[in-house]
N, C-alpha and C positions, 0 to 999 in steps of 0.2 A: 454725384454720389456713386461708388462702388459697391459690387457686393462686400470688400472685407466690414463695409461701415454696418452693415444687415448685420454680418454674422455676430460681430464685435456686441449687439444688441443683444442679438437672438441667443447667444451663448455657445456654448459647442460639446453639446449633448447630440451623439450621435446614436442611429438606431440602423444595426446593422443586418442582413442575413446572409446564409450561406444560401449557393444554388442549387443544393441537393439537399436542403431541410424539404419538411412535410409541407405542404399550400396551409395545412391546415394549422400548423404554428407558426407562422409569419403571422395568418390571419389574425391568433393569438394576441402577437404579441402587437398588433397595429391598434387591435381593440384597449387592451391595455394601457397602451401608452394615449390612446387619443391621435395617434399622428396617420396621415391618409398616404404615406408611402415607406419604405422600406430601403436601402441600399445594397445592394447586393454585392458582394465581398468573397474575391476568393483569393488563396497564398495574397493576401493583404493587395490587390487589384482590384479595383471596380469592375465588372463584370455584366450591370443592370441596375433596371430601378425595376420595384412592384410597388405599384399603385392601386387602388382602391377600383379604378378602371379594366385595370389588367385582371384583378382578383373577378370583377363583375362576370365580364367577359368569359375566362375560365369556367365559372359556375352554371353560368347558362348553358354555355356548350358540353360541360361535362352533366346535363340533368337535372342541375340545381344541387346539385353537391359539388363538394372539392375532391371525395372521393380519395385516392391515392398519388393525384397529383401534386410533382414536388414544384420549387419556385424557380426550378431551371426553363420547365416549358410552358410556364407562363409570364415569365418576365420577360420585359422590354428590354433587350439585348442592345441598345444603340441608342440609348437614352443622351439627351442633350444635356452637355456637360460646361461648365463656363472657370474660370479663375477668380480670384482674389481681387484682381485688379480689371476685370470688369466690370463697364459702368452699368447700372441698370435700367437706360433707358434700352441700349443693346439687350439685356436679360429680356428686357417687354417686350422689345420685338422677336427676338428670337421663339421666346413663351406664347407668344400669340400664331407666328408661323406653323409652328408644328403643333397648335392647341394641346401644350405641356403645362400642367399646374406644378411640378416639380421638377429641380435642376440640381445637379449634384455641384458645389463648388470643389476643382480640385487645385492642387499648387503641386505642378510638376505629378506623380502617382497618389498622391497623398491628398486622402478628402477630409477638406476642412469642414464641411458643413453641406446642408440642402437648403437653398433658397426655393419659395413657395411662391405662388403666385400672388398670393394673400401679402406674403415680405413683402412683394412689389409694390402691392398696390397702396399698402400700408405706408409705405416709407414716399411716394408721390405723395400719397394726401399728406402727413407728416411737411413735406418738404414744402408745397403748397399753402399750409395753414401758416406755416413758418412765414414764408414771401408774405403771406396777404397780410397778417399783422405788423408786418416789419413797413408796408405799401401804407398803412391805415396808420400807425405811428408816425412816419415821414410825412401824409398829408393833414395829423393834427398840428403837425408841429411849422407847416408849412410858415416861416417868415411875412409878418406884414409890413405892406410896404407904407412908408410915410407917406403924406399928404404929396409933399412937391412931386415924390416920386411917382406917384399916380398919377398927378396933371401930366406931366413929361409925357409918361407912356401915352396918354389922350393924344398925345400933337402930332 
């Protein structure tokens, strides 16, 4: 399985920011939407990701407010990035090495989507239940052997 087989599910509803918006309307718009990261976009370049970690961190360090910080000095400037035609067992490992819950898909400059860790794990179980039913099928259906051919095997 590849990530385009994720996105092709997941849709391609992107949620973008700039790196000189406010910390405090990213925050916004993360609440808004429900989503726990952000892509950061500049003259149409990937530039970072802000995550819901990176926002923690911020807060703490600036007192427990976001204050007048914008989403340039607090995003993750080297975020782990993968293609289309990545498989995702490599997405798992790569997400697990750098403990990244989120990965920007790109195709050549151009982002197609953010695969989630949650994608990941969803589409293993998925791909899982799939085998184990298709295992559970094949040994209902498993052929019985005639009598002669039973003795035989016995000899």
């Amino acid at each position: 399985m590849k990530v385009s087989d994720i996105l092709r599910v997941k849709g391609n509803t992107l949620f973008t920011v700039s790196p000189d918006q406010p910390l405090s309307q990213a925050i916004q718009a993360m609440a808004e939407h429900d989503i726990g990261s952000l892509v950061v976009m500049e003259y149409g370049d990937l530039v970072g990701m802000l995550t819901f970690r990176e926002v923690i961190a911020a807060v703490v360090k600036n007192g427990g407010t976001v204050g007048t910080l914008t989403v340039r000095t607090v995003m993750d400037d080297a975020p782990l990035t993968c293609t289309p035609e990545t498989e995702i067992d490599e997405v798992r490992r790569m997400m697990l090495g750098r403990h990244a819950r989120y990965m920007p898909a790109l195709d050549g400059k151009t982002l197609m989507g953010v695969i989630s860790f949650y994608d990941v794990a969803k589409a293993v179980v998925d791909s899982q239940d799939f085998e184990n039913r298709m295992l559970k099928a094949y040994i209902r259906d498993w052929p019985v052997e005639e009598d002669g051919a039973a003795a035989e095997s016995k000899l």
